[in-house]
C-alpha positions as CSV (number, residue, x, y, z in Angstrom):
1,X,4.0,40.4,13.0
2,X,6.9,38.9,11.1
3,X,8.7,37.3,14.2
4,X,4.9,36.1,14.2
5,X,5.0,34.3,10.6
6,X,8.8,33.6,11.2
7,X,8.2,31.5,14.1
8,X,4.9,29.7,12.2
9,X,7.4,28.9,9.4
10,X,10.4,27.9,11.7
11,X,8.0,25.2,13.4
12,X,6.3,24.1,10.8
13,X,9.6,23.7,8.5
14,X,11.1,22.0,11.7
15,X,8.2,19.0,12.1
16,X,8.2,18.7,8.4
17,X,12.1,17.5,8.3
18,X,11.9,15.5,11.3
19,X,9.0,13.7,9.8
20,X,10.9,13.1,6.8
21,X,14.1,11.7,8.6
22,X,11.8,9.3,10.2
23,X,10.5,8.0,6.9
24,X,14.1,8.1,6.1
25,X,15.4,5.7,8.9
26,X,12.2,3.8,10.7
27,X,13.2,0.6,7.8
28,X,16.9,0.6,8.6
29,X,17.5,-2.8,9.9
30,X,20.5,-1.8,13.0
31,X,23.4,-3.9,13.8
32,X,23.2,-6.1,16.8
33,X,24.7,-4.3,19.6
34,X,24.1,-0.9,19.2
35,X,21.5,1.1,20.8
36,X,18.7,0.8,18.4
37,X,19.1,-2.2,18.2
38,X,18.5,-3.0,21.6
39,X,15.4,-0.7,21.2
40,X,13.6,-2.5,18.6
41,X,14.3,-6.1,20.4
42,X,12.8,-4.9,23.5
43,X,9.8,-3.6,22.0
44,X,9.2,-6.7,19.5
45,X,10.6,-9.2,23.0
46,X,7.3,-7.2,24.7
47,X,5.4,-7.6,21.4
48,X,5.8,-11.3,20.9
49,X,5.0,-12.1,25.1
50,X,2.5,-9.8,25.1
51,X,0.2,-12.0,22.5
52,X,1.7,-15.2,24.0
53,X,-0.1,-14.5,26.8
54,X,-3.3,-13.3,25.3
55,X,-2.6,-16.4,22.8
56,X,-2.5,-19.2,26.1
57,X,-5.7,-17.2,27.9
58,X,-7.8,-17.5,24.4
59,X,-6.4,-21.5,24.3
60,X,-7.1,-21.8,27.7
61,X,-10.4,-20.5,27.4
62,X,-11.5,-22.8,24.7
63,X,-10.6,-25.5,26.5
64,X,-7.8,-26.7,24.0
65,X,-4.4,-27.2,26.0
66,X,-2.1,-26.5,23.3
């Protein structure tokens, strides 16, 4: 029972700290050229052509060429 109620605490103490070293770091702005960096660009690169395109279909739909 108390390898029971150790393991419960263990896990729960475990996603509590990586939770709060998220908070921690997720507004760190990184330097260009590491990793992370190249992370975040990718996903914000995908971001931005991802409602360019649905931008163009909804101009394109509306008739307005722009």
């Amino acid at each position: 029972m108390f390898n029971v109620i150790k393991f419960v605490a263990f896990t729960i103490g475990g996603f509590a700290l990586k939770s709060a070293w998220n908070w921690l770091t997720q507004d760190v702005t990184h330097k260009p050229g590491t990793k992370e960096f190249a992370v975040e660009y990718r996903k914000a690169y995908a971001k931005y052509k991802e409602l360019r395109r649905l931008d163009d279909a909804y101009r394109k739909s509306k008739g307005d060429g722009n």
